[in-house]
N, C-alpha and C positions, 0 to 999 in steps of 0.2 A: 173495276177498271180504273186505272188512273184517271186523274184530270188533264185538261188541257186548255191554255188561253192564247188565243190570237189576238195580235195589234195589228192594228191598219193604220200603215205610216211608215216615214222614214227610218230606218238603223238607226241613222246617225242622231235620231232625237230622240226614239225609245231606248235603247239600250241606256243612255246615263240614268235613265227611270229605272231601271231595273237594281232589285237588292244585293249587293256586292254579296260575294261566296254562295251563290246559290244554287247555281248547275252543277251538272255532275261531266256533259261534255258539251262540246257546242259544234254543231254537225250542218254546215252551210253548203251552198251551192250560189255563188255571188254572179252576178253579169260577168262574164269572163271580158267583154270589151277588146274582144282577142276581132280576126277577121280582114279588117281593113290595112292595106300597106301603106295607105298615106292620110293625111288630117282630113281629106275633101272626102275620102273612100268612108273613115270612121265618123264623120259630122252626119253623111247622108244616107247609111245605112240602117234600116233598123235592123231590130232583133228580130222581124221575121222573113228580112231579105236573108239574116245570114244564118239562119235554124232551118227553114223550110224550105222544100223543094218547089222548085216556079213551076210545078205540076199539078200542087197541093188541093187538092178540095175542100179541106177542112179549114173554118174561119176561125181559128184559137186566137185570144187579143192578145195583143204586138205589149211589150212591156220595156219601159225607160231606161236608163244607167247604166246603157251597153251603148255609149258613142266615146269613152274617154280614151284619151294618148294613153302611152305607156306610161311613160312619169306619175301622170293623175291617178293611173290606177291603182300604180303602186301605192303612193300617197292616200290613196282613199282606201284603198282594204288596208295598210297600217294602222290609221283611225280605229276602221273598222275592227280589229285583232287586237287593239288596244282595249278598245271599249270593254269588248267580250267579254278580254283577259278578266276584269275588273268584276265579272258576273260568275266569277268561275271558283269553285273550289279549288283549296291546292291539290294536285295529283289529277285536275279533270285536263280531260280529253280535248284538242280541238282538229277535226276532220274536215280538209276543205279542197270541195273539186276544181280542177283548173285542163284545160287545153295544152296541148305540145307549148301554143304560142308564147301560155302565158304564166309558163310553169318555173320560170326563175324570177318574174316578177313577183307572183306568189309565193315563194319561197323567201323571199326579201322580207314582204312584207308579214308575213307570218314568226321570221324571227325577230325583225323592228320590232314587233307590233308586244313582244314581251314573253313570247310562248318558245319553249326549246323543243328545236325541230326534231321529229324521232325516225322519218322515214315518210317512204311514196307507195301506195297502195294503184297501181295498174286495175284500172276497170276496162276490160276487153268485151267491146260492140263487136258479135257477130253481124249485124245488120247492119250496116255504114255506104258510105258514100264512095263509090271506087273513086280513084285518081291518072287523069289520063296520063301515062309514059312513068307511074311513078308507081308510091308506095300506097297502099289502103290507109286513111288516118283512123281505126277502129280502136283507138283506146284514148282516154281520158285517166286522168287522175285524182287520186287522194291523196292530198300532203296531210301527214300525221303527226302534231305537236301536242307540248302536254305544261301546264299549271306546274313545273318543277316537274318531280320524281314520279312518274307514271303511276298513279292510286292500283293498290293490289287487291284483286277480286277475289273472295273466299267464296265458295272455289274458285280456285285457278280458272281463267278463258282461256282459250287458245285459238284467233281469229285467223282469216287467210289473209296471205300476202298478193291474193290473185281474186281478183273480180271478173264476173262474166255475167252478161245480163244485156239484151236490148233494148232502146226506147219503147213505152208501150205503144203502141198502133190501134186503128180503128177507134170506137168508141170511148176504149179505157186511155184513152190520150184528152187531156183535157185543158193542157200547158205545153206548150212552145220547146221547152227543155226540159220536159217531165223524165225524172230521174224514176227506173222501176223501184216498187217497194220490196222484192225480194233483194238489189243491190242494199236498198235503204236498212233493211231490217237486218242484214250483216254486221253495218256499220254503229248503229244504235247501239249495240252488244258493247261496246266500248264504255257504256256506263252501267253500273250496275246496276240489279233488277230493283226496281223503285226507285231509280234515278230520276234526275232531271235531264233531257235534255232541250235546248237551246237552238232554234232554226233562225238567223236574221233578215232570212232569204226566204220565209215560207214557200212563196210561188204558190201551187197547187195544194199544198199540206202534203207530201210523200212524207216527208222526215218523218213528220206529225204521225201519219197513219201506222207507218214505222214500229214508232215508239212506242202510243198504245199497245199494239198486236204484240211487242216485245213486253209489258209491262211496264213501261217507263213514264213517267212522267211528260209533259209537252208544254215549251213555251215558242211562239212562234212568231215575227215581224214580219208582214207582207206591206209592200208601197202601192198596189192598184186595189183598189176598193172591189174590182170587177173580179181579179184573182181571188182577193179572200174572199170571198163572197162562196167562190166553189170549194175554195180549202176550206171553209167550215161547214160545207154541206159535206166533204170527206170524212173531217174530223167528227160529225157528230156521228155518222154512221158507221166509223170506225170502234166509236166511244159507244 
């Protein structure tokens, strides 16, 4: 089984730690910072006013760097995409989820950030939240850049251009925006078998768990002490 190392801390102070050309893709899931329409809505909401249903029973902990404007976000995931870039082999992969809201801000900052954008991978939520007098918002996205000239897999992949998959529920929920690992282990595929991949979002370990079960490699940044704590109870049982 591959290895795998988690950090506990911020992106923006591990990743300049990290050994320049060393991933093979880098597969994030960042605070979207999406939600609020004005400075007072985004300064006072957390992230599990605007993930969770005011129904909820389950106490999953609330996690930080999901209150910024649009400007900052963008500005802050460029950094971020920049940093990466810098971690990435040429031809490696970068796969990054985003909301309706915040899917040109991310796309901004994903070509700033130094990566050439390749396309948007639709992850379609059967399970979602209706919308009263409107549309269902049951999909989310993957914007798909790459390190130059997209790295050629021997053999050939051939990935979808269409995701489908719900949040998990009940017990196997154990993060706030817990991404399924059958979505997860699609996308892993984007780096080759004994690849690296690069999570700066860890959250939960999903990438992580991913990756192993794919063969791959795992490096992972989590910023709550409390989140990785569970991601490497994932990741060990994964591993």
């Amino acid at each position: 089984m591959p290895d795998w190392t988690l950090h506990q801390g911020d992106a923006l102070t591990i990743l300049p730690t990290l050994p320049a050309g060393l991933v093979d893709a880098v597969v994030m899931d960042p605070p979207y910072n999406s939600g609020g329409r004005t400075n007072t809505a985004r300064r006072s909401q957390s992230a599990r006013d605007k993930y969770v249903s005011g129904d909820a029973t389950h106490l999953l902990p609330d996690f930080g760097g999901d209150n910024r404007d649009q400007r900052a976000y963008t500005y802050w995931l460029t950094v971020i995409m920049a940093l990466a870039l810098k971690t990435a082999r040429p031809g490696a992969a970068a796969l990054v989820f985003s909301d309706w809201a915040q899917l040109p801000a991310t796309s901004d900052a994903l070509q700033a950030g130094g990566w050439t954008w390749r396309g948007i991978v639709p992850w379609h939520k059967p399970i979602s939240r209706p919308v009263k007098d409107g549309f269902r918002r049951e999909c989310e996205y993957v914007l798909w850049g790459s390190n130059g000239e997209p790295a050629r897999h021997a053999p050939t992949v051939y990935l979808p251009g269409w995701l489908e998959g719900s949040q998990p529920r009940g017990k196997t929920r154990v993060h706030i925006t817990q991404k399924p690992v059958s979505i997860m282990r699609q996308l892993v595929r984007i780096a080759p078998a004994g690849g690296i991949i690069l999570d700066p979002f860890a959250g939960s370990g999903t990438t992580g768990v991913a990756a192993l079960t794919e063969g791959r490699a795992f490096i992972g940044i989590e910023d709550s002490a409390t989140i990785a704590a569970s991601a490497r109870e994932r990741l060990t049982a994964a591993a």
